[in-house]
C-alpha positions as CSV (number, residue, x, y, z in Angstrom):
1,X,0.0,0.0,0.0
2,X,3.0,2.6,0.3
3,X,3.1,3.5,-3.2
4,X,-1.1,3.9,-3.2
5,X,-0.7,6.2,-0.3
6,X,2.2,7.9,-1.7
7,X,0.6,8.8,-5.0
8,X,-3.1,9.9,-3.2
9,X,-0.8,12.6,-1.3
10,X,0.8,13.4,-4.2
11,X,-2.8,13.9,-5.9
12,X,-4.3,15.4,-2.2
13,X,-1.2,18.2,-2.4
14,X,-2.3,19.2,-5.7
15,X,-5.7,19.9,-4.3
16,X,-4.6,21.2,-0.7
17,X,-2.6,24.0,-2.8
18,X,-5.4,24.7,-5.1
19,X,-7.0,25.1,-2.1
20,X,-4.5,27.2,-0.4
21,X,-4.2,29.3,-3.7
22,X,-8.3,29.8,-3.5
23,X,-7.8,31.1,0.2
24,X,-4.9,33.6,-0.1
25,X,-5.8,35.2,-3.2
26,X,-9.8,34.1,-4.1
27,X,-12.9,35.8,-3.7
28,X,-13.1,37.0,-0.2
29,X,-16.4,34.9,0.3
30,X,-14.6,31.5,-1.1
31,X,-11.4,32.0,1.6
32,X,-12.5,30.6,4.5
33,X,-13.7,27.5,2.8
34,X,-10.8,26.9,0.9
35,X,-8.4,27.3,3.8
36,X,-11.0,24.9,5.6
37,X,-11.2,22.2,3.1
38,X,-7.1,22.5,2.1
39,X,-7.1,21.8,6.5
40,X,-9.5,19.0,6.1
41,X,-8.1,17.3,3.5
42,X,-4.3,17.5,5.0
43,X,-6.3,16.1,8.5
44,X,-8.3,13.1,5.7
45,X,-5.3,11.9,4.9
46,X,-3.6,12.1,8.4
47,X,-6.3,9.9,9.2
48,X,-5.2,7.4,6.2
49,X,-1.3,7.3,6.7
50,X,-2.1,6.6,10.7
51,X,-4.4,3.3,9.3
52,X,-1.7,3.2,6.9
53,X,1.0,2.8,9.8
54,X,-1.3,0.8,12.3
55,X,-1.2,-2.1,9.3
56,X,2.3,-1.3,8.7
57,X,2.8,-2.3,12.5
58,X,0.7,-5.2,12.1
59,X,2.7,-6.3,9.5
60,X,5.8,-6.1,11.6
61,X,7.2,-3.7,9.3
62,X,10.6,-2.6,10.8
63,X,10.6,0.8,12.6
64,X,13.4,2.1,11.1
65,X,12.1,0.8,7.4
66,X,11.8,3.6,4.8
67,X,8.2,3.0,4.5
68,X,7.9,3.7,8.3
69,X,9.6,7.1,8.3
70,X,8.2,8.1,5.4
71,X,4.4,7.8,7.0
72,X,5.6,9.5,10.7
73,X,7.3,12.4,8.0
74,X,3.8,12.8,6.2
75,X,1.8,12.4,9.5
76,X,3.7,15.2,11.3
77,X,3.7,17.3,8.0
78,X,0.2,16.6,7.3
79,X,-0.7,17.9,11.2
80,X,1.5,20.7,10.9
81,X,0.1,21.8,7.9
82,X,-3.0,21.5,8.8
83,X,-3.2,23.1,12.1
84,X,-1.9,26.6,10.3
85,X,-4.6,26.0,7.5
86,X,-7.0,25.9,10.1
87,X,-5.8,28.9,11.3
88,X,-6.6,31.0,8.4
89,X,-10.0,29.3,8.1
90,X,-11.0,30.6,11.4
91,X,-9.2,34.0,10.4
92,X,-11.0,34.2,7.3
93,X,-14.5,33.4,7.9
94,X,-16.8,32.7,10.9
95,X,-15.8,29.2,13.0
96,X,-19.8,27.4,11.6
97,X,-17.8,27.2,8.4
98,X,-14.5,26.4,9.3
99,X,-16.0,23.4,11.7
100,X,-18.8,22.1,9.1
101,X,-16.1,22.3,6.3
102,X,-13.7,19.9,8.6
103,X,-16.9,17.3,9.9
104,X,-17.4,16.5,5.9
105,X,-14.7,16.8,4.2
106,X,-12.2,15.3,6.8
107,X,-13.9,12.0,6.8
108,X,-14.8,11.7,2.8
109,X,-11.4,12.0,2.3
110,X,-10.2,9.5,4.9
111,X,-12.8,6.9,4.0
112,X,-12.2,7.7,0.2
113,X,-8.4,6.6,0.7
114,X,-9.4,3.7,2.7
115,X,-12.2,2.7,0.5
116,X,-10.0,3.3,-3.0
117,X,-6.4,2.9,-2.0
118,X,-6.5,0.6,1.5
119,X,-9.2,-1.6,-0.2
120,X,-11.5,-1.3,2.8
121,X,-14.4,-1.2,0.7
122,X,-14.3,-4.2,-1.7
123,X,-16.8,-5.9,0.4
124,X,-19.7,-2.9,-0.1
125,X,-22.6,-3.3,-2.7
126,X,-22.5,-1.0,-5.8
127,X,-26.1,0.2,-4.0
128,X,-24.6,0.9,-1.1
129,X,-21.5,2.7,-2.9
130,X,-24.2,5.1,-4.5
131,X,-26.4,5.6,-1.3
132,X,-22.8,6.6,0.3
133,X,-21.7,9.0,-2.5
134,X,-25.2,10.8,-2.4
135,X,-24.8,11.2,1.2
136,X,-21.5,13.0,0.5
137,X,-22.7,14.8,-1.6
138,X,-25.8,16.5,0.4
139,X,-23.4,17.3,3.0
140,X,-21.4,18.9,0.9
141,X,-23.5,21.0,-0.5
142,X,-25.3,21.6,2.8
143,X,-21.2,23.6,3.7
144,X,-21.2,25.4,0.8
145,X,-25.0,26.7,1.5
146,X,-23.5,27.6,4.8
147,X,-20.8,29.6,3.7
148,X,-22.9,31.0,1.1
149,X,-25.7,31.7,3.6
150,X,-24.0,32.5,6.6
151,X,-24.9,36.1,8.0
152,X,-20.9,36.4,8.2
153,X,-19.9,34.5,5.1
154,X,-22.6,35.3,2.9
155,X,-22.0,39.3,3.0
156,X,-18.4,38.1,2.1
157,X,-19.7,36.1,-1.0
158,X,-22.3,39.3,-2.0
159,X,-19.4,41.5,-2.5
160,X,-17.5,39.0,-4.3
161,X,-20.2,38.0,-7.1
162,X,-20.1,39.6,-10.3
C-alpha cells in the first residue's frame, strides 16, 4: 500500500494547494472554505497514513524501514500543515464554516483513501456505494450553502459575485 498512499498525497497536495491558492488570493467569500477544506483534507489523509502505519505495525514492518519514516514524516507534516490551515479558516471566515467544512470533508477523504487505495471497501454493494456517494454529496452542499448563507460568510460572497 506505500506506493497507493504515496501517489493519493501526491494527488491530495495538488488539491490542498489549489486550495490554499483559493484562500490567499480568491474571492473574499470562497477563503474561508478553501483554507478549511485544504485543513481538512491535510487532516483526511492524516487519518489514512495513521491506518496506513497501524497495518504497517501489524505487518511487523521494521521501525526504522523507509516505508515507516516516510508515513511519521507525512503524519507530522500533514498535522502541521494542517493546524496553520486551520488557522486561516478561522481568520477568514466565521468558526460554523471552518468546523462544518472539517466534519465532511475530513472524513470523505479518509474513508475515500481507505475505501479506494486501503481496499476497505471491496466488500460494499454498488447500491450501497451510491447511497454513500449521495450522502457526501448533500453534506457537501449543505457547507457550501452555509458559507454562502451565513450572515458572516454570505456578506463576504455578496461582495465577491459579479
Amino acid at each position: 500500500h506505500g506506493y497507493d498512499i504515496a501517489c493519493s498525497g501526491a494527488v491530495l497536495g495538488v488539491v490542498v494547494v489549489a486550495c490554499c491558492l483559493v484562500g490567499a488570493f480568491g474571492p473574499t467569500g470562497a477563503r474561508c472554505l478553501a483554507w478549511a477544506a485544504a485543513c481538512a483534507t491535510c487532516f483526511g489523509f492524516a487519518s489514512a497514513l495513521l491506518r496506513t502505519f497501524t497495518l504497517l505495525i501489524r505487518a511487523s514492518t521494521p521501525w526504522l524501514s523507509s516505508i515507516m519514516i516516510t508515513v511519521v514524516i507525512g503524519l507530522i507534516i500533514a498535522y502541521l500543515a494542517g493546524g496553520w490551515m486551520a488557522q486561516q479558516a478561522y481568520a477568514s471566515g466565521p468558526a460554523e464554516v471552518v468546523i462544518s467544512t472539517l466534519t465532511v470533508v475530513d472524513p470523505l477523504v479518509a474513508v475515500g483513501i481507505g475505501l479506494v487505495v486501503l481496499g476497505e471497501g471491496a466488500a460494499i454493494s454498488p447500491l450501497v456505494g451510491v447511497a454513500m456517494a449521495a450522502a457526501a454529496a448533500v453534506a457537501a452542499g449543505g457547507v457550501v450553502t452555509l458559507a454562502k448563507h451565513h450572515p458572516e460568510a454570505g456578506a463576504a460572497f455578496a461582495h465577491t459575485a459579479p
